[in-house]
C-alpha positions in Angstrom: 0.0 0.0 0.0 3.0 2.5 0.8 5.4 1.7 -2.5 1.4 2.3 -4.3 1.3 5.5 -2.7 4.9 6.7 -3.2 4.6 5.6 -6.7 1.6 7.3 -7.4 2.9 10.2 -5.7 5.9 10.1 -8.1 3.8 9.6 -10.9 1.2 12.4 -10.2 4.0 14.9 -9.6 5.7 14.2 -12.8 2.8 14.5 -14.9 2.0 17.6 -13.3 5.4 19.4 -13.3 5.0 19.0 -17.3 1.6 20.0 -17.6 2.4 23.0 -15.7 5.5 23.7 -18.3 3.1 23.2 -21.0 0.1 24.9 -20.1 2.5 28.3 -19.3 1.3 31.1 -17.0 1.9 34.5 -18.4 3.1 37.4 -16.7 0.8 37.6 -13.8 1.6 40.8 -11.1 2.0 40.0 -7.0 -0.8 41.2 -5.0 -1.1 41.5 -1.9 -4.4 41.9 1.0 -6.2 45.1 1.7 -3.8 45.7 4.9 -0.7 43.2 5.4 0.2 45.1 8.7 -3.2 43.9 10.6 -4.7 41.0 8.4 -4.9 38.4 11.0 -5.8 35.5 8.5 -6.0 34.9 5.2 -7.1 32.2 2.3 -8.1 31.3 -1.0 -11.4 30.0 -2.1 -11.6 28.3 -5.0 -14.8 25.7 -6.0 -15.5 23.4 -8.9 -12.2 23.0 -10.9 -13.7 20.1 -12.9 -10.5 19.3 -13.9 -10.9 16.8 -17.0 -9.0 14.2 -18.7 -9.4 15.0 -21.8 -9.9 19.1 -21.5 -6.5 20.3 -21.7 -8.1 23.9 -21.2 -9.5 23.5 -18.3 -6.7 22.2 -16.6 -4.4 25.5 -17.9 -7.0 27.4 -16.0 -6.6 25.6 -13.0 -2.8 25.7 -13.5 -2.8 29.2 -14.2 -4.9 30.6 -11.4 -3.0 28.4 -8.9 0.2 30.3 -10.1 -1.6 33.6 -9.3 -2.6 32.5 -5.8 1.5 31.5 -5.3 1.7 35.5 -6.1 0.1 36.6 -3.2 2.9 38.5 -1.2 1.6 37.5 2.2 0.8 34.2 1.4 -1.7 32.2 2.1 -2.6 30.6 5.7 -4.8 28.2 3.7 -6.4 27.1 0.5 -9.8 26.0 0.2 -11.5 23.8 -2.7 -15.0 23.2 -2.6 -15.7 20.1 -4.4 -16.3 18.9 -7.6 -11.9 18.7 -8.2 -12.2 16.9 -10.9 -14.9 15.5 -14.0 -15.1 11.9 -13.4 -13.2 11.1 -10.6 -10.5 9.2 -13.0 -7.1 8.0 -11.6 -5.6 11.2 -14.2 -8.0 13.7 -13.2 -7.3 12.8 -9.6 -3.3 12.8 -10.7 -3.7 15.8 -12.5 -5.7 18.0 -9.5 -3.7 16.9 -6.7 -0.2 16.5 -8.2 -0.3 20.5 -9.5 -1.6 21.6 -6.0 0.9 19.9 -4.4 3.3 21.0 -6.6 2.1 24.6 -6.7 1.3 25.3 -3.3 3.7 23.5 -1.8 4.0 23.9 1.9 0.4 26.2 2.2 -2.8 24.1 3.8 -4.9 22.7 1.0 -8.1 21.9 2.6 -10.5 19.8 0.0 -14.0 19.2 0.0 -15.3 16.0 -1.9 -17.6 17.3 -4.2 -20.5 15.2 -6.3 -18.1 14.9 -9.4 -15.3 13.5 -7.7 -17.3 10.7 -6.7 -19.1 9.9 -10.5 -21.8 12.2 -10.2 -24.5 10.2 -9.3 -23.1 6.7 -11.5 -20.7 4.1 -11.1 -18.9 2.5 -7.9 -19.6 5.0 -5.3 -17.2 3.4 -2.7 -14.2 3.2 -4.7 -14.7 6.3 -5.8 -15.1 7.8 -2.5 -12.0 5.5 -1.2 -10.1 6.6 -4.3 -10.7 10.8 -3.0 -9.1 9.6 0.2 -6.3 8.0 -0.9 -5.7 10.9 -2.9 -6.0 13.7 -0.6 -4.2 11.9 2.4 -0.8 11.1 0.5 -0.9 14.6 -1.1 -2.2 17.5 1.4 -1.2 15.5 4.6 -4.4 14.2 5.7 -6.1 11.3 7.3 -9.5 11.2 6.2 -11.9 8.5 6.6 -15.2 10.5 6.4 -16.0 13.2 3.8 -16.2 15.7 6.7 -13.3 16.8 8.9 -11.9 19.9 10.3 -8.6 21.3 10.4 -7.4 24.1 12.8 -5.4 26.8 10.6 -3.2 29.2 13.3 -6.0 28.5 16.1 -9.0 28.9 13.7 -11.4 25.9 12.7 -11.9 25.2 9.0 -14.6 22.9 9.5 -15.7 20.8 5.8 -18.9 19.2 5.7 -19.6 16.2 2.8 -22.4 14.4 1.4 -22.7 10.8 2.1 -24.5 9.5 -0.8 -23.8 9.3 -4.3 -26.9 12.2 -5.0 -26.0 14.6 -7.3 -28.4 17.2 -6.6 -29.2 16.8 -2.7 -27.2 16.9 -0.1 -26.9 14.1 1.9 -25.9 14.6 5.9 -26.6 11.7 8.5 -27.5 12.4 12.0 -23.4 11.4 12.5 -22.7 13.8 10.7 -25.0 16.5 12.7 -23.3 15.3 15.9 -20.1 15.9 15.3 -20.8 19.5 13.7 -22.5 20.5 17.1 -19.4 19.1 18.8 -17.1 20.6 16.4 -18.9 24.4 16.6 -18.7 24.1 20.5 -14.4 23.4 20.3 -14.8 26.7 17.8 -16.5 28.7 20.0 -14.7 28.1 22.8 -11.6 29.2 21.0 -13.5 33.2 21.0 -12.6 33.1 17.1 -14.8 32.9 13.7 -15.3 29.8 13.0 -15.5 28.6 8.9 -17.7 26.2 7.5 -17.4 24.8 3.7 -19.7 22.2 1.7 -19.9 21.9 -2.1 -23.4 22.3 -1.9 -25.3 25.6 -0.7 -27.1 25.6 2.5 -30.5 25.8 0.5 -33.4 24.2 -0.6 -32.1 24.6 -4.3 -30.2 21.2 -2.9 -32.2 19.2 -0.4 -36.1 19.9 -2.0 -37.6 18.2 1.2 -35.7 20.4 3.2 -34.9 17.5 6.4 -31.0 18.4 6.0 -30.7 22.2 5.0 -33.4 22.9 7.5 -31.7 21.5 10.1 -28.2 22.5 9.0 -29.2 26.1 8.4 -30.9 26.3 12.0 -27.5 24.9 13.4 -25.4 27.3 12.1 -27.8 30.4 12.2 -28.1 29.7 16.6 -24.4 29.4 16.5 -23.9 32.4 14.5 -26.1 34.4 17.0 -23.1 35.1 19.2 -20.4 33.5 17.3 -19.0 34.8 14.0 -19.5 32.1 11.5 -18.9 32.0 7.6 -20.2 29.5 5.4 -18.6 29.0 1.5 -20.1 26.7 -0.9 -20.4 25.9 -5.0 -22.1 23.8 -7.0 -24.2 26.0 -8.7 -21.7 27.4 -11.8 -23.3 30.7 -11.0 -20.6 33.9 -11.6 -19.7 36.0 -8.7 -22.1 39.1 -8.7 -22.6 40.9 -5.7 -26.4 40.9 -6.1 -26.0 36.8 -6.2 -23.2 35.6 -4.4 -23.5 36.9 -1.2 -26.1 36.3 1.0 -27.2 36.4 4.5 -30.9 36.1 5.0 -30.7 32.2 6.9 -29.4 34.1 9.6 -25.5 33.7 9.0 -23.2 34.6 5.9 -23.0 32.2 3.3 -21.1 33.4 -0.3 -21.3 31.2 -3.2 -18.5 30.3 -5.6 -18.7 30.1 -9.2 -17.1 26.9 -11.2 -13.5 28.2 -11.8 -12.8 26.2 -14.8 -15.7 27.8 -17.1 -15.6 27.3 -20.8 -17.8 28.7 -23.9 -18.2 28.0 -27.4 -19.8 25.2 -29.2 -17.0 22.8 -28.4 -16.3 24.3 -25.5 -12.9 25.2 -25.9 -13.1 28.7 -25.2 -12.4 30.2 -21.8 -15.0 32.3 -20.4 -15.0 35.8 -19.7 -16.1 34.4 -15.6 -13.9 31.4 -15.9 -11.0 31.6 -13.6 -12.9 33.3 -10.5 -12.6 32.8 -6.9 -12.3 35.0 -3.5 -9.5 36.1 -0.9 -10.7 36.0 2.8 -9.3 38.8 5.0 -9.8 38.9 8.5 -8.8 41.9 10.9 -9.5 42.9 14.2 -13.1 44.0 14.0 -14.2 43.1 10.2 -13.8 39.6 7.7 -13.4 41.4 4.0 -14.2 38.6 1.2 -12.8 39.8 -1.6 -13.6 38.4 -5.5 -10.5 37.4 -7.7 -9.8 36.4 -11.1 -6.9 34.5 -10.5 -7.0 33.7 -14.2 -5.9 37.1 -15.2 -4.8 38.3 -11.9 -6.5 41.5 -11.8 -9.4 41.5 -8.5 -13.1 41.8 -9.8 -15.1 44.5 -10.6 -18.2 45.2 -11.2 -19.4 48.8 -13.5 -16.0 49.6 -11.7 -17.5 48.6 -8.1 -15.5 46.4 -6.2 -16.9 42.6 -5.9 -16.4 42.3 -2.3 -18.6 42.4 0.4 -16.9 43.9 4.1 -18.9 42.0 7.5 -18.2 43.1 10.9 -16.9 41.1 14.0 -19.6 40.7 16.7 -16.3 39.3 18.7 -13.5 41.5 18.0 -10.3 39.2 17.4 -6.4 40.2 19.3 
């Protein structure tokens, strides 16, 4: 199992390193957060990559933007993928997404969420799929998952993924498990005094779960935590671009911003990247206020809007020191 791993690991990064060579970057300019002197924390969200096999474009956009988050002069404390990594869940798409992030972000925290895709969207062997993710993401971002959800604590605070468990490609799917160990995992967050981040390929909505017996219950979770707790929930699955009068909302009674497929094409064969393709959002977080800024780490230029910044500023009910 271990000269599998190593040689997979070998083989991924290989493959990779060329790809990267291949697919170029461009001359893409450092940036930096809003205020490097007091940021407290920051990360990169990125969701739906759908990297694909035989989509060579796709996988230069992922490439591309994942050189543009390495440009980032403060770094990153962590990146975030929401799910749906790759097209099929294929030994090469799993290869091809792992093996560049690893290559590219090297020593940063790559926190994954399994997304519907990465498990065969809604056909084929569901457990070897799901097994195959895990194998995956534990030899390549240093983790030990055996569940789809898990949460990692990122310079004291808790990056908490939640994951679907059923092969359902339009409902999400969380068992009363699953429940449990949120609860007990947003009490250790609280007690820390800091916000607390929660992200799930799907959006805490009915637009996912049509009878409503998971979001209803998630959403009245997190909303009675966020009532004294700072809480921030990211999520994708939909493909919709990041508009301010879409992706941000907060009307279930805590944050929740949505992220756009980064990998979106155009054209009749699809071989054309999209003006909204290459899309995601830098977290800030400062003393009294968490700034979520949207990016186009394809071009490396932040996003506007009729020359309105795409961002969205929400303050601290608990200032953090």
């Amino acid at each position: 199992m271990i000269v599998k791993s190593v040689f997979l690991r070998v083989m991924a990064t290989l493959l990779a390193s060329f790809m990267i060579a291949v697919s170029g970057s461009g001359a893409l300019e450092a940036y930096d957060v809003r205020d490097p002197e007091n940021c407290k924390l920051n990360f990169t969200v990125l969701s739906d990559v759908h990297v694909e096999g035989n989509n060579f474009n796709r996988y230069k956009i992922y490439s591309r933007c994942l050189q543009n988050v390495t440009r980032n002069k403060s770094g990153n404390d962590a990146v975030l993928f929401l799910g749906d990594n790759t097209m099929n869940g294929q030994n090469i798409e799993n290869m091809l997404f792992h093996g560049t992030a690893a290559v590219l972000l090297k020593d940063e925290n790559i926190i994954p969420v399994m997304g519907n895709h990465d498990i065969g969207n809604g056909e084929g062997d569901y457990e070897t799929l799901q097994n195959r993710w895990y194998s995956y993401t534990n030899s390549f971002f240093g983790l030990s998952l055996h569940h789809p959800y898990y949460y990692k604590v990122v310079d004291g605070y808790y990056f908490i993924v939640l994951g679907m468990e059923d092969q359902l490609v339009y409902e999400m799917t969380i068992t009363d498990e699953q429940f449990e160990w949120l609860e007990s995992t947003l009490s250790l967050a609280a007690q820390s005094g800091k916000p607390a981040f929660v992200f799930s390929h799907y959006p805490a909505d009915d637009a996912c779960d049509e009878s409503g017996r998971y979001t209803d219950r998630l959403v009245d979770m997190l909303a009675e935590y966020n009532k004294t707790n700072d809480l921030f929930y990211f999520c994708g699955h939909t493909h919709m671009p990041l508009y301010l009068f879409w992706s941000f909302h907060n009307s279930d009674g805590f944050p929740e911003t949505y992220l756009p497929r980064l990998t979106e094409l155009a054209g009749s064969g699809d071989n054309e990247i999209y003006d909204n393709s290459g899309i995601g959002v830098e977290v800030e977080l400062y003393e009294n206020e968490l700034v979520i800024r949207g990016r186009d780490f394809y071009n490396g230029e932040w996003r506007y809007e009729d020359d309105v910044p795409c961002e969205v500023t929400y303050q601290l009910k608990n200032p953090v020191h």
